[in-house]
DRENSE-517481 format. One record per residue: residue in three letters; x, z, y of N, C-alpha, C in turn. Coordinates in steps of 0.02 Angstrom, whole numbers, plus 50000, padded with zeros to 5 digits. Layout:
<nodes>
AlaXZYXZYXZY;...
</nodes>
This chain:
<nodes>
Unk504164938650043503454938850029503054940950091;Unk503224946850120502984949650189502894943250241;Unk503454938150250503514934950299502984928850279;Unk503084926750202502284922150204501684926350222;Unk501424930750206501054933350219500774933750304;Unk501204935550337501264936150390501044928950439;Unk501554922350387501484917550407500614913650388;Unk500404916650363499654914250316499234916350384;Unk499364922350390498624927350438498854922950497;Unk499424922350522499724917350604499354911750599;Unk499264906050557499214901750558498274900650544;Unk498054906650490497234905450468497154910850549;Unk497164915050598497064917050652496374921750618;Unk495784921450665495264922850668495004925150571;Unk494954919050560494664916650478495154921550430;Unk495624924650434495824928450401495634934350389;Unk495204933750452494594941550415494044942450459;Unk493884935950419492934932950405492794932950341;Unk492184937650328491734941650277491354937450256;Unk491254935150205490544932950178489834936550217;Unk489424935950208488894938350254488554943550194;Unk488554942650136488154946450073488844952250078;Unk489504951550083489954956450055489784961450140;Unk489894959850197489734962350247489374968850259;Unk488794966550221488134971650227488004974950174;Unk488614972750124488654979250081489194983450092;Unk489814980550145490164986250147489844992550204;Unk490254998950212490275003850251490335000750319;Unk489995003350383490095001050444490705008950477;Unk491325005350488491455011750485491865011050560;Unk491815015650597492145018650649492715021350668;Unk493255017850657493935021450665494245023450729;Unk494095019350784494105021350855493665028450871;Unk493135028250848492605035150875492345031950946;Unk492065024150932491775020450995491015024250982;Unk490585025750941489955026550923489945035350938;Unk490285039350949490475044350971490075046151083;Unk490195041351096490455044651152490615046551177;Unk490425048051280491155049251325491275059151286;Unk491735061551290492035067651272491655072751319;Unk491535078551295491135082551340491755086051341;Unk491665090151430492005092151470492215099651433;Unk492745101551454493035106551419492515113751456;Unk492505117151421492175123651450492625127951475;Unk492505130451541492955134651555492735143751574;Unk493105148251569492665152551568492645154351657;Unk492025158251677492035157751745492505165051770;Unk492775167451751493215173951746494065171551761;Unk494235164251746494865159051739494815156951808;Unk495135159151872495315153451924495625147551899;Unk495275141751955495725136251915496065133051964;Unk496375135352017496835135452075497495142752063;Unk497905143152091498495147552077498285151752141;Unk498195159652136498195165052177498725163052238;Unk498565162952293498975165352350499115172252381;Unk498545175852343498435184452380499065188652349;Unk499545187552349500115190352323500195194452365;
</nodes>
């Protein structure tokens, strides 16, 4: 069963998941990557933390 299946989506490519245009804009627009997110803000560091290794030994 898996392997027709498999063989259906290979062969319909693209069109195997093309939406009606009415079902579209009623589903959820949803974000699973976290592209609508943006770039990651930088970690905070405290200024008390060197962030090189002591040589004054």
């Amino acid at each position: 069963m898996l392997k027709q299946i498999a063989f259906a989506l290979t062969r319909t490519r693209h069109a195997a998941w093309w939406l009606p245009k009415w079902l579209e804009r009623r589903l959820p627009a949803l974000d699973i990557e976290g592209d609508r997110l943006g770039p990651a803000p930088a970690p905070a560091v405290p200024e008390s933390v060197p962030l090189t290794p002591s040589t004054a030994d």
